[in-house]
DRENMAR-290462 format. One record per residue: x, y, z of N, C-alpha, C in turn; residue number from 1. Coordinates in steps of 0.2 Angstrom, whole numbers, m for minus. Layout:
<pts>
   nxx   nyy   nzz  caxx  cayy  cazz   cxx   cyy   czz  nr
     X     Y     Z     X     Y     Z     X     Y     Z NUM
...
</pts>
This chain:
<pts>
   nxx   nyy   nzz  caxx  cayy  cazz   cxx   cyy   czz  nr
   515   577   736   515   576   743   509   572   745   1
   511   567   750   504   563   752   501   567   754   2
   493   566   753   486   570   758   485   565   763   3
   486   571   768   481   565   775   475   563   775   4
   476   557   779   471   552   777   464   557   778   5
   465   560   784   458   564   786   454   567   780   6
   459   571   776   457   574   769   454   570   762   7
   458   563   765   453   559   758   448   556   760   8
   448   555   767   441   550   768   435   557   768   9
   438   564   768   433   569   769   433   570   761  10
   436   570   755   435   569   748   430   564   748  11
   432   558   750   427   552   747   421   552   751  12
   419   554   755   413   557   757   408   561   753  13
   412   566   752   410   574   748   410   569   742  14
   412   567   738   412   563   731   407   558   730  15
   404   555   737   397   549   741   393   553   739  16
   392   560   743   387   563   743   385   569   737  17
   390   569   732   387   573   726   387   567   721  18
   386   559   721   386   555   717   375   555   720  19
   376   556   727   368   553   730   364   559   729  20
   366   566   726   363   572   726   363   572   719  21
   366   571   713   365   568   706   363   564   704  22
   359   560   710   358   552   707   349   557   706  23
   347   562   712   342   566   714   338   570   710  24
   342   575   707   344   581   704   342   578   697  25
   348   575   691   347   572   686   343   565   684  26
   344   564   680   338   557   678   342   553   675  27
   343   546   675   349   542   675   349   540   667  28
   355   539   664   356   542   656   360   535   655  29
   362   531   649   366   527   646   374   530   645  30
   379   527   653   386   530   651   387   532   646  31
   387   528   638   389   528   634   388   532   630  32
   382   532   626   378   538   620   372   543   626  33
   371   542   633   367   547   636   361   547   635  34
   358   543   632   349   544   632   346   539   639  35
   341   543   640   338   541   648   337   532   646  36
   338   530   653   337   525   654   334   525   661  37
   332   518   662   324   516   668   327   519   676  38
   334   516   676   336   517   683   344   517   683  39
   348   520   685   354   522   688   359   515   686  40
   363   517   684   367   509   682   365   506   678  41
   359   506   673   355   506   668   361   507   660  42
   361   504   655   362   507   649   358   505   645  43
   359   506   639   355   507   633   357   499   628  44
   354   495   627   354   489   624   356   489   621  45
   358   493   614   364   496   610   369   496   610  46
   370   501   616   376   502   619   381   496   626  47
   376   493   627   378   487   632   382   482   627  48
   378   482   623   380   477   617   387   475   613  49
   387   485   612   394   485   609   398   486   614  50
   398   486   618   404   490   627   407   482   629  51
   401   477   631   404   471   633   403   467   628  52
   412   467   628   415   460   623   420   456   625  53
   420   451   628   426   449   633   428   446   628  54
   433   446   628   437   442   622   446   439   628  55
   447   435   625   455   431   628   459   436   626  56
   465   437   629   469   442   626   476   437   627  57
   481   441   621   486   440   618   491   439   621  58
   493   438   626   501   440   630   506   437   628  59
   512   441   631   519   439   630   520   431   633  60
   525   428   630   529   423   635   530   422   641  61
   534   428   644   535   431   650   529   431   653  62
   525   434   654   517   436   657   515   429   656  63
   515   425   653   511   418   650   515   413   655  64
   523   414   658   525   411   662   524   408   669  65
   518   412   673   516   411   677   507   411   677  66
   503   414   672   496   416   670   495   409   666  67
   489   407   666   486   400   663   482   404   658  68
   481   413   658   477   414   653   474   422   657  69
   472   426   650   468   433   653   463   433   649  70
   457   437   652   453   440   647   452   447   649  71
   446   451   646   445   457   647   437   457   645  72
   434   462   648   426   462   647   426   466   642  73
   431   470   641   429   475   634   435   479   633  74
   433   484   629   438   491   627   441   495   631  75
   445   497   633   446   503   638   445   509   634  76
   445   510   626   445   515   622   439   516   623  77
   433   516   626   426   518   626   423   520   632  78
   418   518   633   416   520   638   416   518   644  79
   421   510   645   422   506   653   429   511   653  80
   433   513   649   439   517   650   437   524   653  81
   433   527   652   430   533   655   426   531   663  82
   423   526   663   421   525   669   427   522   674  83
   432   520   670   437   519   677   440   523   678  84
   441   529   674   443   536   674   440   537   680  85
   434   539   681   430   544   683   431   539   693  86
   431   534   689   434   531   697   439   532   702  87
   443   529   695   450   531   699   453   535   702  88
   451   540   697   457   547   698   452   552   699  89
   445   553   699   442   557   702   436   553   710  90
   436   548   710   433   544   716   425   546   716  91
   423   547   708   415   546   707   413   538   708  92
   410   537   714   409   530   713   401   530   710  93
   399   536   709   392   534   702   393   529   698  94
   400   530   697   400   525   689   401   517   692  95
   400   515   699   400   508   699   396   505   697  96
   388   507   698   382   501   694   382   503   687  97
   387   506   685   388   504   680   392   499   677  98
   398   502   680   401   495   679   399   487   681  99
   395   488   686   393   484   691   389   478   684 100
   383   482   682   380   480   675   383   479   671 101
   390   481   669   392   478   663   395   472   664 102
   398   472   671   402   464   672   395   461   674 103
   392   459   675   386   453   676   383   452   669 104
   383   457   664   380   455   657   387   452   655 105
   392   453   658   396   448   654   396   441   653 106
   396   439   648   396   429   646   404   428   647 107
   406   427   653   413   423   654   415   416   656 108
   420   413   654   422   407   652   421   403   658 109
   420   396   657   420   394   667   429   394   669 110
   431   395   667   439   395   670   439   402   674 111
   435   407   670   433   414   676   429   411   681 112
   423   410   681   418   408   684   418   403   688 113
   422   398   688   421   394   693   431   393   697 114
   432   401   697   439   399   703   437   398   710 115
   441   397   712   441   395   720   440   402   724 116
   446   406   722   446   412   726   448   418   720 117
   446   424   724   449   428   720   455   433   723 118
   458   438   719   464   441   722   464   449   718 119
   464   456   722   464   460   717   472   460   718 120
   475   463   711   481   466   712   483   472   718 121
   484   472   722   485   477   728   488   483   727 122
   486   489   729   489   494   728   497   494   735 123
   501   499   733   506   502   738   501   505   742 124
   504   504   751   500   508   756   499   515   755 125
   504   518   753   504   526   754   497   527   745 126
   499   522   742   493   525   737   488   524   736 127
   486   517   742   480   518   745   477   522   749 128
   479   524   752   477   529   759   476   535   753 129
   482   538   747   480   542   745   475   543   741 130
   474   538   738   467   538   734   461   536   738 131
   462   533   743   454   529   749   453   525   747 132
   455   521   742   451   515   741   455   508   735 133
   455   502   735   458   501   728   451   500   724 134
   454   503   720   448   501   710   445   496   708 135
   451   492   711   452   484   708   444   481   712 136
   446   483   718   440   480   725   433   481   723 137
   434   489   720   426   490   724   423   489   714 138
   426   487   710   425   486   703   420   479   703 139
   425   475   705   424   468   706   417   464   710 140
   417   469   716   416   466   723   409   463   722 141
   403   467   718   397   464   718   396   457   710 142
   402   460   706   401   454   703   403   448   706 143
   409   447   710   411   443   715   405   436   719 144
   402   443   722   395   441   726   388   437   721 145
   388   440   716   385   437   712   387   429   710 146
   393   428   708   398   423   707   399   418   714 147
   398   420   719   400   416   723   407   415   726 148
   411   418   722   417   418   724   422   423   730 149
   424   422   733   426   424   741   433   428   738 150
   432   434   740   439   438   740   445   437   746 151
   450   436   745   455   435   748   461   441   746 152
   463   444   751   472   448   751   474   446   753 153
   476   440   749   484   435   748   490   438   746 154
   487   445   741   492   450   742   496   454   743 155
   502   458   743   505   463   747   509   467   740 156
   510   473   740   515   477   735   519   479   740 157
   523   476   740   530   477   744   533   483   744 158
   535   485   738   539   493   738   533   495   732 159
   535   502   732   529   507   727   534   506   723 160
   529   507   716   533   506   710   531   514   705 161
   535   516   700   535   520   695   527   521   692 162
   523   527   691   517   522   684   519   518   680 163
   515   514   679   517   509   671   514   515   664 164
   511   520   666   509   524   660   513   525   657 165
   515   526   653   520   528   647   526   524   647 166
   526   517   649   533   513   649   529   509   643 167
   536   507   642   537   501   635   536   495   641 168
   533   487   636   532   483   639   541   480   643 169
   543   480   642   552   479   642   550   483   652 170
   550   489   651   551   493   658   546   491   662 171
   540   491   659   536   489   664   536   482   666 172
   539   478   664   543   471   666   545   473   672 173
   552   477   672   557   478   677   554   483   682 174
   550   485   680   546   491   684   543   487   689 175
   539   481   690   537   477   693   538   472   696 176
   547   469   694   547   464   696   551   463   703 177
   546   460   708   549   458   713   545   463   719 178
   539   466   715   537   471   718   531   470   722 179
   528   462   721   523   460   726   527   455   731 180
   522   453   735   523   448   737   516   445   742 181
   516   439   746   512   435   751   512   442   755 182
   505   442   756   502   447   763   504   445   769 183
   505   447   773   506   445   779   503   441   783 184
   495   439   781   491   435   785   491   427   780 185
   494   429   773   495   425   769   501   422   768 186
   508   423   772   516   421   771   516   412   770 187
   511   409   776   514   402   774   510   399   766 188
   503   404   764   503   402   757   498   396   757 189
   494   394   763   493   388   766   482   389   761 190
   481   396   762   474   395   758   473   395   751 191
   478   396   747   483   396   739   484   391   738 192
   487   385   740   487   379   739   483   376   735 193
   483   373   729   478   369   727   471   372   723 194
   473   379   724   466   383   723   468   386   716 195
   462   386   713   460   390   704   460   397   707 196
   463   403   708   467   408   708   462   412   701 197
   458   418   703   457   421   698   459   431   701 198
   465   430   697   467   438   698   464   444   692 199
   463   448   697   460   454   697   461   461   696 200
   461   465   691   462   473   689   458   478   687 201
   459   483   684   454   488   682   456   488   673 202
   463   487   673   465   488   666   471   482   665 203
   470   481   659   476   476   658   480   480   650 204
   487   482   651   491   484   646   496   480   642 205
   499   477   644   504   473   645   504   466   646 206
   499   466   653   501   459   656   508   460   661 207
   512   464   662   516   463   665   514   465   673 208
   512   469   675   509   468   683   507   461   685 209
   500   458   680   497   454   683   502   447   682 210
   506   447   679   510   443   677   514   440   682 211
   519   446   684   520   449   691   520   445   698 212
   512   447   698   506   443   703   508   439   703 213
   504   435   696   502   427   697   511   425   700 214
   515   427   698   523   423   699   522   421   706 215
   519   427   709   520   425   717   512   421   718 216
   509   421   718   503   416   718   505   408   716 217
   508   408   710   509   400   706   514   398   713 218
   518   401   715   525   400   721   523   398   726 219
   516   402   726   514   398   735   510   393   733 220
   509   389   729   505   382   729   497   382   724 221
   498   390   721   490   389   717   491   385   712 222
   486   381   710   486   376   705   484   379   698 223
   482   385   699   480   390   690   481   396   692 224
   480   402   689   481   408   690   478   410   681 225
   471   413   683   469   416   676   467   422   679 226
   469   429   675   466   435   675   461   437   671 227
   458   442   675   453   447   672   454   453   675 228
   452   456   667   451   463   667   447   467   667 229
   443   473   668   438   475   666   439   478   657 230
   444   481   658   445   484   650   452   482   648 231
   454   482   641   461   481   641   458   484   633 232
   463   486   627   465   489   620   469   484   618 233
   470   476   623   475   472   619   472   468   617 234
   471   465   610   468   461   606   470   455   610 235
</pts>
């Protein structure tokens, strides 16, 4: 059953303020293997090391049909996969300057770096209000600002869809398809035109969400569409 909104904005409060009471209490540690590091969103040089690996990822035909190309900063089997955990589905936002630090030590391609705009993949309303927030948004948004790049919701998720967890690539295809579209202040499609398009998630599986996306992004007039992820397990 949905929680009302009152109840999560007083979760994500309560979740604010025991991330600003542990930041007090404990001494700031490296996500990964835990030994102290100088300051909060800090890791261990070791550990930074082995965590951020952006590498191009593999996709299907179909995903490739509309996407000019993905990459991923790293593993999700590690420690960026545990910090989107701890994001998502518990709403520690402690683990943002971390993540925050690992996407700025990223060395990424200028086809990342020099889009026009960017886009996160949009959550369904009711799964927004129930979780308070998208992942995608608050993951991104200082690397974003770092970059230069201006965030734009160009997008809308038209009907909620199934999790894609536990689907085979095949379902999650169908699980997705037709299930974005232009947001409402974006229907004529007119700030898309012409624009390097860089779409944006927390995880990439498949490729068939963002894949998804781009369909309706290349449709209204963008001249590329390249994804990134924070973590993906897809070579």
């Amino acid at each position: 059953r949905r929680k009302p909104a009152a109840l999560v904005r007083c979760a994500a409060h309560l979740a604010a303020l025991g991330d600003a009471l542990a930041s007090i209490v404990f001494p700031a540690h490296c996500p990964a293997c835990g030994a102290y590091v100088e300051e909060r969103g800090g890791w261990c040089a070791a550990c930074l090391s082995r965590t951020v690996r952006p590498h191009r990822l593999a996709l299907s035909a179909e995903a490739l049909a509309a996407l000019d190309g993905a990459w991923a900063v790293g593993s999700y089997a590690g420690a960026l996969g545990k910090l989107i955990r701890d994001l998502k589905y518990r709403g520690r936002r402690g683990a943002l300057p971390y993540i925050h630090a690992a996407l700025l030590a990223a060395k990424l391609p200028q086809e990342i770096v020099s889009a026009d705009l960017a886009v996160c993949v949009p959550l369904h309303a009711e799964r927004q209000t129930e979780r308070g927030f998208n992942q995608a948004e608050l993951i991104f948004a200082a690397w974003l600002k770092a970059q230069g790049i201006s965030l734009s919701e160009s997008l809308a998720r038209s009907r909620a869809t199934a999790p894609q967890y536990g689907l085979g690539e095949r379902a999650r295809i169908e699980n997705v398809r037709g299930a974005f579209s232009l947001s409402l202040a974006e229907k004529g499609g007119a700030l898309l035109a012409g624009k390097r398009i860089l779409l944006l998630d927390d995880i990439l599986t498949t490729g068939a969400t963002l894949g998804s996306c781009a369909a309706v992004l290349r449709k209204a007039g963008a001249a590329s569409v390249y994804a990134l992820a924070l973590a993906s397990d897809r070579s």
